[in-house]
Each structure stands twice: as structure tokens, then as C-alpha cells.
N, C-alpha and C positions, 0 to 999 in steps of 0.2 A: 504494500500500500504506500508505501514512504518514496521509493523508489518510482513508482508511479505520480505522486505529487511531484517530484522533485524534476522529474521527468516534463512533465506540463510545465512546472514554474521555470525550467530553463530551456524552455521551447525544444528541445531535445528529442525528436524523432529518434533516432537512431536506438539512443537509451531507454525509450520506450519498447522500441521494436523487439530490441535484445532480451526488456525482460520479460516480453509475451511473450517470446519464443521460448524461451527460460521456462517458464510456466509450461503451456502447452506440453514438449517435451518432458517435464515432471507426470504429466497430467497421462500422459500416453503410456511411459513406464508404467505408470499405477495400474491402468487400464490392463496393460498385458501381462502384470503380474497378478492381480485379480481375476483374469476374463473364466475363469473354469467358477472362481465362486458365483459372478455374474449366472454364469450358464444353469449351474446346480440350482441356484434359486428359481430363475424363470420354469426349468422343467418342474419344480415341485409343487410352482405356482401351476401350471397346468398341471398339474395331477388334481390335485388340489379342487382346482374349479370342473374337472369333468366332473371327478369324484360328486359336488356338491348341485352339478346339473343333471345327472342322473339319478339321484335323491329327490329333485324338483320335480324331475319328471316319475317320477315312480309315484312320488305323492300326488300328482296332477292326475294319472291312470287309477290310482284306488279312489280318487273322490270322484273320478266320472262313473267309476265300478261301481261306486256303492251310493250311487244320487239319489 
């Protein structure tokens, strides 16, 4: 954040450029050191919601059954 003010207050492109790139490149490591726990969540989140849309519909089928 400092670095970024400091950046604007001496009109500095360059120093701004460098430390978004700085960042991003943090940002990406993180990303492909992460991407497997990324993965693991999303699949369990679809388990997850078939599991809970097949519940819906099972209960939507016994209360048409038993109207």
C-alpha cells in the first residue's frame, strides 16, 4: 500500500508497474501452489449439491406420491 502511494505521489509509473507485477506474480505462485486444494473443494462442492438435489427431488416425488 505504501509503495503504491509513494508511487502516485512521485508520479512514478515504472515503480508502480514493478510493484503490480510484484504482486500478481506472488498472486500466481499462490494460485499454483494451492490449485489441487482449489480443485478438492469445488469437487466436494458438487458432491455436495447433487447429493442435496437429489434429496429435493426425492422429496418432490413422495409428496406428488402421497397428495
Amino acid at each position: 500500500m505504501y509503495v503504491t502511494y509513494r508511487a502516485i505521489k512521485n508520479n512514478s509509473a515504472t515503480e508502480l508497474a514493478l510493484h503490480v507485477a510484484d504482486h500478481t506474480a506472488r498472486d500466481l505462485e499462490f494460485l499454483e501452489k494451492y490449485q489441487h486444494v482449489y480443485l478438492e473443494a469445488l469437487q466436494d462442492f458438487r458432491f455436495l449439491a447433487s447429493v442435496w438435489l437429489m434429496a429435493v427431488l426425492f422429496r418432490m416425488l413422495i409428496l406428488l406420491k402421497y397428495r
